[in-house]
Every structure is written in C-alpha cells, then in structure tokens.
C-alpha positions as CSV (number, residue, x, y, z in Angstrom):
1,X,9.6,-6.6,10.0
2,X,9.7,-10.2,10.3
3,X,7.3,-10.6,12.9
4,X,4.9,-8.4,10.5
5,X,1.4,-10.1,9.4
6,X,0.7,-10.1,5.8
7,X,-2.3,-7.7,4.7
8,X,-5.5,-9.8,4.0
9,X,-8.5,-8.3,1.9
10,X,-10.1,-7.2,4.7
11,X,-7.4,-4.9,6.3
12,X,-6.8,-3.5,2.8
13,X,-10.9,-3.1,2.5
14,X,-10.5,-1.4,5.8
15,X,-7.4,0.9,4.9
16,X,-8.8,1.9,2.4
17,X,-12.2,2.7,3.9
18,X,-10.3,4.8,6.4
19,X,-8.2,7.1,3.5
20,X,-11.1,7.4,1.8
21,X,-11.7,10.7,2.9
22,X,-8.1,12.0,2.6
23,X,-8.0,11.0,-1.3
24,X,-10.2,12.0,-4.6
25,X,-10.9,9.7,-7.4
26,X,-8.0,11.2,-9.7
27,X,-5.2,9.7,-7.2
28,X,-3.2,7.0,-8.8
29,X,-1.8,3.7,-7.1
30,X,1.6,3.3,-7.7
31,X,3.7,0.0,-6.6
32,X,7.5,0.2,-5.2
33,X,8.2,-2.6,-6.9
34,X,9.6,-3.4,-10.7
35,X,7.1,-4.2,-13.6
36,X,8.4,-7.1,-15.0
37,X,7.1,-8.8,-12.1
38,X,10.2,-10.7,-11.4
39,X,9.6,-11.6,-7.7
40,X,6.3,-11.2,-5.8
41,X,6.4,-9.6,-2.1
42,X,3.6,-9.6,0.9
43,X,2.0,-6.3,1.5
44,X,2.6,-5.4,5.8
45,X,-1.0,-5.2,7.2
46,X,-0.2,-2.1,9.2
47,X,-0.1,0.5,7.4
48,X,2.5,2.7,8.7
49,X,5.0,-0.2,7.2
50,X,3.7,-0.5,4.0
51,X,1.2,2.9,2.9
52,X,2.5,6.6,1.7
53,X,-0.3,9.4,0.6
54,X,1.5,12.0,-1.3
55,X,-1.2,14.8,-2.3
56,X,1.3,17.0,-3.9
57,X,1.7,14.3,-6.9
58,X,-2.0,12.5,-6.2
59,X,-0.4,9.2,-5.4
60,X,-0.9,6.2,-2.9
61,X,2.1,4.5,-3.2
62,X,2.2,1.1,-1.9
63,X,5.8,-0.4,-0.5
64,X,5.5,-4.3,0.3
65,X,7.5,-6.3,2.7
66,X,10.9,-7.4,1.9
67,X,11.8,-10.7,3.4
C-alpha cells in the first residue's frame, strides 16, 4: 500500500460518477476512522483499496490508507 497514490477530487468525482447507478439518495457515507479526529489518513485512489458498497445497510463506507 505504500506505493498507493492518494485520491485527488477528480478520482473521487469520477468514483463516484461511476457508483452512481449502484446507490440511491438514502445511502449514507460512513468513515472507518474515529470521530474525534485524532489523526488524519489519505484516501487510496483505487478504489478496490479504499471503497465498500453495502446495500443491505445503505452504506458507502470509506477505509483510508494507513501509513
């Protein structure tokens, strides 16, 4: 995961552009990360590293990249 490039605006644009069709507006983003915001972590721009749909509980959960 080292070698990985961090996500810029327009890969997460894109990502999102391309799920669009596999979520509805009542999906909720949820963060793998604590919310005190004690440390702040790059999200992987490919997707497969860093992106989980889960229809059953209407979730995109995000997982960024640990150093």
């Amino acid at each position: 995961m080292a070698n990985q490039k961090v996500m810029n605006i327009n890969a997460l644009k894109k990502l999102l552009k391309k799920i669009g069709s596999e979520v509805r507006d009542d999906y909720e983003v949820w963060l793998s990360k604590d919310e005190e915001g004690n440390e702040f972590l790059p999200m992987p721009e490919n997707p497969k590293f860093c992106l989980m749909l889960d229809p059953d509980e209407k979730r995109i959960i995000f997982f960024p990249m640990h150093g």
